[in-house]
Steps between C-alpha positions, in 0.01 A plus 500: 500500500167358317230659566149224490161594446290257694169413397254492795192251494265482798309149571178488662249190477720381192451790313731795430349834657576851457414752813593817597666635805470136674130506521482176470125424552500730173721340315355322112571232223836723349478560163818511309675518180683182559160271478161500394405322921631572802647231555823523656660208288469647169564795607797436628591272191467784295703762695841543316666549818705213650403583896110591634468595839147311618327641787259191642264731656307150641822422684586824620133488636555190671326299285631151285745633226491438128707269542431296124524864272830598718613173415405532136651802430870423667466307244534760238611799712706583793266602747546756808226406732304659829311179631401716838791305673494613869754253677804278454220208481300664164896525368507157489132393384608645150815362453427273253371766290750620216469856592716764706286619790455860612412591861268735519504732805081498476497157600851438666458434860857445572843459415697369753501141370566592128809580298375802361818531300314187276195697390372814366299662735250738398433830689134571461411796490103716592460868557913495534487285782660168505216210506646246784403320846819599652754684250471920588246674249765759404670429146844549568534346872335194404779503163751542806415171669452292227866640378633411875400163424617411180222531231726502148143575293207727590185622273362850644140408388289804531133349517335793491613586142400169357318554193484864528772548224565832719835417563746427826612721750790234646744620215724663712556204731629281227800756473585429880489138489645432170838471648388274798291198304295475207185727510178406228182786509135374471180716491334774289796477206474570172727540187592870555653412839725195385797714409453668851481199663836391339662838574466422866623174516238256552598164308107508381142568518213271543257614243150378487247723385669692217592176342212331514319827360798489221628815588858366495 
């Protein structure tokens, strides 16, 4: 099994940003290693990683995506992308884009009408409650139904540890999945916990902060 480290860049207004803990009113320009702007093209140019995980936090607010920079960088990267879809209908809208799209349970409204077995779906995670309309805010029974109905791929993203560098306290899930369908770990991660991560069977981590800070 390969285990991926997956670069995380956030969108907003055209720029990458950097928050904390999914403040998002709070979040700033991000300043990284990998280029002297924040902008998300050269940035992502200049990560030597073949796969970035874009959040488009316009889309995800229900705003117009970035459409031309996602398009850009599919160009150069494979891209894992939450564009805020909440219906079958948003599914389609970016299909023409060159990029595989994650469901995100913030924004998901239902699932009824998609093949969830087609996308990653991301369980998003605040104060170790699940963030969704209709899924159950407990970890573990919402993991249940998306199981029960096919999902192949799932990211536990714990928001509240982004940028912290404090760490994840979802370890212990990725042991109990990893026999069941492929498991990736997102929030609060740094270089000490890789090996950890890898010991309980997640196929990778989505790492944003402690890259961009060079501290991997």
């Amino acid at each position: 099994m390969v285990f991926e480290i997956i670069p995380v860049i956030d969108i907003m207004q055209g720029k990458a940003v950097a928050g904390k803990c999914g403040e998002r009113e709070k979040y700033t320009e991000l300043k990284t290693i990998y280029a002297k702007s924040s902008n998300p093209i050269e940035i992502a140019k200049n990560l030597p990683f073949k796969k970035i995980y874009i959040a488009d936090l316009d889309a995800i607010a229900g705003e117009p995506a970035n459409i031309d920079i996602l398009r850009k960088i599919s160009e150069i990267k494979e891209i894992w992308a939450d564009l805020g879809i909440r219906t079958k209908k948003d599914v389609k809208k970016y299909s023409f884009l060159k990029v595989k799209v994650v469901l995100g349970t913030e924004t998901l409204q239902e699932f009824k009408r998609i093949n969830l077995r087609k996308y990653i779906v991301s369980v998003d995670i605040k104060n170790n409650k699940v963030i969704s309309p209709f899924l159950p805010d407990d970890v573990e029974k919402t993991l249940d139904i998306l199981i029960s109905k096919g999902v192949k791929k799932i990211i536990l993203l714990n928001i509240s540890k982004v940028g912290t560098l404090k760490g994840n306290e979802y370890l212990d899930i990725g042991e109990k999945l990893a026999q069941r369908l492929e498991v990736y770990l997102g929030g609060g991660i740094t270089k000490k916990d890789i090996e950890e991560i890898k010991k309980k069977g997640f196929r990778g981590a989505l790492i944003g902060t402690a890259l961009h800070r060079g501290l991997i």
